[in-house]
C-alpha positions in Angstrom: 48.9 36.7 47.3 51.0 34.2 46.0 49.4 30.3 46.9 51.4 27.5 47.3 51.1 24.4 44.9 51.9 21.1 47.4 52.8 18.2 45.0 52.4 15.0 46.3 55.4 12.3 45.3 53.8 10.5 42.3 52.8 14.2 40.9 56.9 15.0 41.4 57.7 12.0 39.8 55.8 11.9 37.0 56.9 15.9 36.4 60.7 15.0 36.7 59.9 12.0 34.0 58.2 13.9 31.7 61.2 16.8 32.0 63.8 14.0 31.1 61.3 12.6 27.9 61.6 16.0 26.8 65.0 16.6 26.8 65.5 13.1 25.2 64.4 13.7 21.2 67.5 16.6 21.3 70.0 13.6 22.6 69.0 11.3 20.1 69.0 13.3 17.1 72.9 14.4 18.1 73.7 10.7 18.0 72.0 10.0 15.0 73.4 13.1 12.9 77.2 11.3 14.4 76.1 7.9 12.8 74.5 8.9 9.2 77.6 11.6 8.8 79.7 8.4 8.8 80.4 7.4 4.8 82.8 4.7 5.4 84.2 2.2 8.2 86.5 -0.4 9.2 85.5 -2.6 11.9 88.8 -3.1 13.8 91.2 -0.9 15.8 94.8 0.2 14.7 98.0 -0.2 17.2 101.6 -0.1 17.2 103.1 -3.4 17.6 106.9 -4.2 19.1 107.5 -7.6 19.0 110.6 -10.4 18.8 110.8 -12.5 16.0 112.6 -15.4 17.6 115.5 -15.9 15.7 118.7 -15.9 17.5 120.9 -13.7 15.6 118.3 -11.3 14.7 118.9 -7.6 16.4 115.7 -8.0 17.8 117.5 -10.7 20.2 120.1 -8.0 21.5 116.6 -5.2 22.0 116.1 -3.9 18.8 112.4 -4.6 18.8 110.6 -4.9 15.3 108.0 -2.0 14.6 105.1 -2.4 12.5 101.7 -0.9 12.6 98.4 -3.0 12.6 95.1 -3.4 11.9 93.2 -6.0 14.4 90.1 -7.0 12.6 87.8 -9.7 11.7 87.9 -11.9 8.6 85.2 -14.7 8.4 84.4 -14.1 11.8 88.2 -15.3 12.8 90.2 -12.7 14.6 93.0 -11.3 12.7 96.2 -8.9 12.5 97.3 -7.5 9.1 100.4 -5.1 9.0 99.5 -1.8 7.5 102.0 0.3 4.6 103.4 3.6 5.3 101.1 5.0 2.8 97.5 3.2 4.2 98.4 3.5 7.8 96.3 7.3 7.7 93.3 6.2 6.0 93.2 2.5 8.0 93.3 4.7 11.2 90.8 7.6 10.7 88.6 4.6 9.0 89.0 2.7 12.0 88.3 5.6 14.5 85.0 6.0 12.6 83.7 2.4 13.4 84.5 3.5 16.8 82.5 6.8 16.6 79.2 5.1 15.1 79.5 2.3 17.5 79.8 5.0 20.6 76.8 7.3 18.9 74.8 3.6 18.0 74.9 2.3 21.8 73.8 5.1 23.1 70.6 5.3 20.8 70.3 2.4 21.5 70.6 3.1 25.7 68.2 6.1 25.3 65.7 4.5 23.4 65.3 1.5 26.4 65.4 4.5 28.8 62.7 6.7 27.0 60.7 3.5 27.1 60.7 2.5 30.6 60.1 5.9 31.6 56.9 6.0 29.6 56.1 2.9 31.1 56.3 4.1 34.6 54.7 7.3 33.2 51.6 5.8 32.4 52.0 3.7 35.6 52.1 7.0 37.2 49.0 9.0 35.4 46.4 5.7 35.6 44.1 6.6 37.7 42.0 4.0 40.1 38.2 4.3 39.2 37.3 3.3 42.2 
C-alpha cells in the first residue's frame, strides 16, 4: 500500500530551495577553476578599425580606407586606442579575450553567491517555526 505524502506550499518551497543550494557549490567551483586557470590579462578589447585620415589627396579620400588593428584600453583611468604590430596583434587578442573570460566567470560568482544567499534567507524564513 503505497501512502501519499501531501506537501503543503512552504514544505514545496523550502524542498525546491534546498534542491537549487545543492546544485549551487558544482556551479561555483566551474567558474572559479575558469578564473584561477587565467595566468595573464589585458583589460581591453581588440577590433579592426577602417577609418579616413582627412587629408585630401590621401587614397583614403577616393575609398581606400586605412586598416589597422587596436587595442581599446584604459591608461590612468583615461580611455585609450593603441594600434597593435603584426607580430603582437595574437598575443594582445587571446590576452584580451582572457580578461573577458574571468570577467564572465567573476560575475557570475559573484550572481550566485547573492542568489545562494537570499535563498538561505528565505530558507530559514521558511523552516522558523512559530512557538506559539
Amino acid at each position: 500500500m503505497y501512502s501519499l505524502v501531501v506537501m503543503t506550499k512552504t514544505e514545496d518551497r523550502a524542498s525546491r530551495i534546498r534542491q537549487r543550494l545543492r546544485q549551487m557549490p558544482a556551479e561555483l567551483s566551474e567558474q572559479l577553476q575558469r578564473m584561477v586557470g587565467v595566468r595573464e590579462l589585458l583589460p581591453g578589447y581588440v577590433y579592426h578599425s577602417r577609418r579616413r585620415c582627412g587629408k585630401p589627396s590621401c587614397r583614403c579620400a577616393c575609398g581606400q580606407l586605412h586598416e589597422a588593428w587596436v587595442l581599446a584600453t584604459k591608461v590612468n583611468g583615461k580611455p585609450t586606442t593603441r594600434s597593435l604590430d603584426r607580430k603582437l596583434r595574437g598575443r594582445v587578442q587571446r590576452l584580451a579575450d582572457s580578461y573577458r573570460r574571468y570577467r564572465q566567470a567573476q560575475r557570475a560568482v559573484r550572481k550566485l553567491w547573492a542568489e545562494a544567499t537570499e535563498l538561505s534567507r528565505e530558507l530559514q524564513r521558511l523552516m522558523c517555526q512559530n512557538p506559539l
